[in-house]
N, C-alpha and C positions, 0 to 999 in steps of 0.2 A: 740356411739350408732350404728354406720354402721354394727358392727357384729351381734346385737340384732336382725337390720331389718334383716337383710340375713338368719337368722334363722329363725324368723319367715316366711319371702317369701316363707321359704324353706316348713316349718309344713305345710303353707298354699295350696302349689303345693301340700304334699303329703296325706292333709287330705281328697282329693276326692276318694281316694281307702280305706278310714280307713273303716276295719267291725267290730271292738269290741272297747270298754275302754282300753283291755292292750297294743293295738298295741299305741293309744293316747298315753299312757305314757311312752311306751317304746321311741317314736319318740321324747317327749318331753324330755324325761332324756337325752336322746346323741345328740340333736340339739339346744333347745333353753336351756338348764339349763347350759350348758359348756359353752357357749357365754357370759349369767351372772354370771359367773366367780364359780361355783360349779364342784367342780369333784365327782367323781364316791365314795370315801370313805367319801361325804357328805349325804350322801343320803341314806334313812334307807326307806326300799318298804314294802308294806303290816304290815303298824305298826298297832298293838292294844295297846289301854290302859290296864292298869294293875288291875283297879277299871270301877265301871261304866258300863252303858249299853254298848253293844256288837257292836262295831261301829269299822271298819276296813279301816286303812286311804292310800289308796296306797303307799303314797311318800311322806316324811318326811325331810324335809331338818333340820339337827343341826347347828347350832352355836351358837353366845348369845344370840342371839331372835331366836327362833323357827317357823318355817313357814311349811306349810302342801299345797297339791296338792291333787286334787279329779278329780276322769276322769270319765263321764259318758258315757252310750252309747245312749242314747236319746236322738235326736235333738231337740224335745222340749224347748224352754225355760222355759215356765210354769213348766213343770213336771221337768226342771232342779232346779227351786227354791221349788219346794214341797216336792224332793230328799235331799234337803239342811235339811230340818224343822228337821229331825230323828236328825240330827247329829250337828245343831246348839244347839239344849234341852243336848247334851253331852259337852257342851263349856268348862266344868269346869275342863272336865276328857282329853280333849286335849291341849298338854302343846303347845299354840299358839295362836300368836294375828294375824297372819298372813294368811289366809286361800285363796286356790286359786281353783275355782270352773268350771271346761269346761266339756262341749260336743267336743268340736273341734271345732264346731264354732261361741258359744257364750262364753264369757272369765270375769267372775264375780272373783275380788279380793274385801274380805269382812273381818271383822272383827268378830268372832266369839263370844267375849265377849262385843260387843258392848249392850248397850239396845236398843229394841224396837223391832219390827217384825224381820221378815228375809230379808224383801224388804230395812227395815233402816242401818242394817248392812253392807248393800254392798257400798262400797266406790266406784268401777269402772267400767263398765258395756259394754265390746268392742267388738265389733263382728271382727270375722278374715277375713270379707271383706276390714276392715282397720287397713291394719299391719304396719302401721308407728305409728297411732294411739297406737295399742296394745303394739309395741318395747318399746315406750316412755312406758304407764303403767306399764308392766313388769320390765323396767330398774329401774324407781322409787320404785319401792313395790319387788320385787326380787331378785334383785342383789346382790351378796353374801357381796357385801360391802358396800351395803347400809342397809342391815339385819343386819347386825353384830354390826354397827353403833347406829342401834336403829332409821335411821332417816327414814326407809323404814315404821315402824309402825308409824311417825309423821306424814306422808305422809298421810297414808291410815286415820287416826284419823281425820285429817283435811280434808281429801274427803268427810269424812262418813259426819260431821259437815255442810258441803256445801250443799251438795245434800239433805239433809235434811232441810237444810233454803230455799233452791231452792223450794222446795216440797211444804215448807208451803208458800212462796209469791207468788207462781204461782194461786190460788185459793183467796188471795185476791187481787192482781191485778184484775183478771177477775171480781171480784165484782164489784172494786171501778171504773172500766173502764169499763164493761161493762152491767154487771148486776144492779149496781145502780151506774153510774158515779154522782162522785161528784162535782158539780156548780163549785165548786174554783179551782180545780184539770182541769177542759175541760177549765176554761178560762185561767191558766196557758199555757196551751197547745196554745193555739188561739193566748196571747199574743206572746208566743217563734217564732210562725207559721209569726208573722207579722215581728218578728228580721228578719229573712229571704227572705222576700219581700212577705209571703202570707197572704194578710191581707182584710180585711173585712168579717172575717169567724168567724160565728155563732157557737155560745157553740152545738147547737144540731147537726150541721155538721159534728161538730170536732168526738162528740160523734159517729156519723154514721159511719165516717172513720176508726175509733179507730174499732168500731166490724167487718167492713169488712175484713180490715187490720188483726186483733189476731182472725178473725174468720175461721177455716181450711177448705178450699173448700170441699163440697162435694164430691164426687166419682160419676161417669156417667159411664152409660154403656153406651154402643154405642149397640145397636143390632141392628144387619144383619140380610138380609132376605134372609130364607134358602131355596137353589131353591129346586125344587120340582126334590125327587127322582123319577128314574126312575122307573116303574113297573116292581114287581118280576114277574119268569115266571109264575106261575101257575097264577096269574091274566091275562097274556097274552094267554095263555096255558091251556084251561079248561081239556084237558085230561091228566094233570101234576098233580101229588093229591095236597095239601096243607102238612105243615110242622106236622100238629096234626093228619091226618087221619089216619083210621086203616085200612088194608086191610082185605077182608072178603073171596075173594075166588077169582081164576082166570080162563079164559075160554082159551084152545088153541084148537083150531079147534072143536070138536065135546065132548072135553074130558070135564070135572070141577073137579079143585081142591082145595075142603077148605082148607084155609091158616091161621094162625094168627099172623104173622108177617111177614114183607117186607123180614125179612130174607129167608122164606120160600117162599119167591114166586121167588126169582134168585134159590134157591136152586130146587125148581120143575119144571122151566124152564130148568134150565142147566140137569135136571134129562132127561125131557122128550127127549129134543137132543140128548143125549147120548144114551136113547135104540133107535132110530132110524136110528142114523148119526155114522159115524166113526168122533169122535175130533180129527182132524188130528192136529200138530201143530199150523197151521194156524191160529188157534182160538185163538192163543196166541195172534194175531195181533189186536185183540181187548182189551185195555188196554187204561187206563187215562196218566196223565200227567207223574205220577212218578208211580203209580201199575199196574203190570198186573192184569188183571181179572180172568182168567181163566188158569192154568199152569200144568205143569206135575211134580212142585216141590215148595214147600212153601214159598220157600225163598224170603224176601222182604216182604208178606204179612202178615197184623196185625190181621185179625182174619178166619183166613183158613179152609174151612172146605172139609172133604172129600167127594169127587160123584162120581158116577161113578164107583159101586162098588172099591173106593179106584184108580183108574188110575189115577185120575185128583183130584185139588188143586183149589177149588174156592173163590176169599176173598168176606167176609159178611161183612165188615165193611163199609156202604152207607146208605145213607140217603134215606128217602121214593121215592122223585125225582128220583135220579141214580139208583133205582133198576129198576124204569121203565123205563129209560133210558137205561142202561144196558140190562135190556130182550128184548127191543125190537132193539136194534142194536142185538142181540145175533141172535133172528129170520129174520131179516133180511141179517145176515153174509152168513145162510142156504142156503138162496130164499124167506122167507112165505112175503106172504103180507103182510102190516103195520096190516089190522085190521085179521088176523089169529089169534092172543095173543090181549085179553081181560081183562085187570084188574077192580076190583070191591072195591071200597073201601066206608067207611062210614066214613062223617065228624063228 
């Protein structure tokens, strides 16, 4: 079985880069199926049935028992078995007792013509965070010489069987132990308890242990207590607008110009510089982290607009904050005073 694990170890490293079902079965047909002893002129890809709803089975393995492979791309497990439902109701039209059902990282080998749900049919149920686990499954249910043999479907016949008696004693256990334990059943337990040296112990003890014991801890949270963020500026900053305001108009020195959007008020600031001032380059020296603001050619900026009868290249792309940020480094780059540029906005 050492070459099974190694293939799978293998699928397993390479299923964190998988982005579709065919890349799954491509990896699975050249890694783990040649390990369980299948070559390449076994293997029949994208079969339909001849009869029958319209059901398309990737990968088909032939010999004397027939077995089939199914690769989804949903991680889900849920919606992996609700994927199942269309193509289990076709059980009759695929020639196979052998069905093997993944995402990549949930690994369902089932019996298609079993009865009962979709949930009874499944014989094995492994996830690929245990690939010794899943080797062993696959070597039992897979292997081309255990298919052929017919003892790969005895296999799977007798899991289906298990897991379905497992299903049904698990609910009355919990009855008879826990929901109405019975008097003869807890003093059973009390006397074995005394075989052992623990003895003076009362039936309703035994009962208490019993539900603590098969009862599954709850889930706790733990909350933390979240420090207190720091204040934005515009709560420190009363002359910073807030994120929702609108601007209405702006004052620079003696002049007023209605605005209606922030975009418009860098744009009539950088306007009104420009008939007064020569933009020498130097204006370039005012720029953020990674833009310049204001340039003699567009390049770099995301939404550029022209001033300046066309000489200069201004980016608009900022937020209500950085426009007023921006105009008034811009007037202060000049000389003007801080309070020379006026803005006016409504919240």
């Amino acid at each position: 079985m050492g070459a099974v694990f190694d293939a799978v170890r293998d699928f397993a490293a390479r299923i964190k880069d998988c982005q579709n079902a065919a890349t799954l079965q491509y990896w699975f047909s050249n890694t783990v199926l040649p390990a369980l002893g299948w070559q390449t002129f076994d293997m029949l890809f994208d079969y339909r049935p001849e009869r029958g709803p319209s059901v398309k089975i990737p990968l088909l393995l032939k010999t004397h028992a027939d077995c089939a492979a199914l690769f989804f791309r949903d991680p889900a497990k849920s919606l992996l078995c609700s994927q199942l439902e269309r193509l289990i109701r076709a059980a009759d039209y695929i020639p196979t007792r052998i069905l093997l059902a993944t995402n990549g990282f949930q690994w369902l080998v089932l019996d298609p013509a079993a009865e009962g749900t979709t949930q009874q049919k499944i014989a094995y149920d492994v996830p690929i965070s245990n690939p010794l686990r899943l080797a062993e499954v696959l070597q039992q249910t897979l292997s081309k010489e255990r298919v052929a043999s017919g003892e790969a479907t005895r296999n799977i016949i007798s899991a289906i069987k298990r897991r379905n008696r497992q299903n049904r004693l698990l609910p009355a256990l919990r009855k008879i132990l826990l929901e109405q334990p019975d008097t003869e059943v807890l003093r059973s337990i009390a006397d074995a308890l005394a075989e052992v040296g623990v003895s003076d112990v009362e039936e309703d003890e035994v009962a208490a242990a019993l539900k603590q014991l098969l009862t599954p801890p709850s889930k706790t949270v733990r909350r933390t207590t979240r420090p207190d963020r720091p204040p934005r500026r515009q709560e420190t900053d009363p002359t910073l607008p807030p994120y929702y305001a609108r601007p209405t108009q702006i004052r620079i020195g003696d002049e007023v110009f209605r605005v209606r959007s922030w975009k418009d008020v860098l744009v009539n600031v950088v306007e009104w510089l420009g008939r007064r001032h020569d933009l020498t380059e130097a204006a370039e020296q005012i720029r953020g982290k990674t833009r310049r603001y204001l340039a003699k050619r567009p390049d770099g900026m995301r939404y550029p607009r022209s001033v300046v009868d066309g000489q200069w290249f201004l980016e608009t792309n900022f937020s209500c904050r950085s426009v007023v940020e921006i105009s008034r480094r811009l007037m202060q780059f000049f000389g003007y005073a801080p309070d020379f540029l006026a803005i006016e906005w409504q919240s």
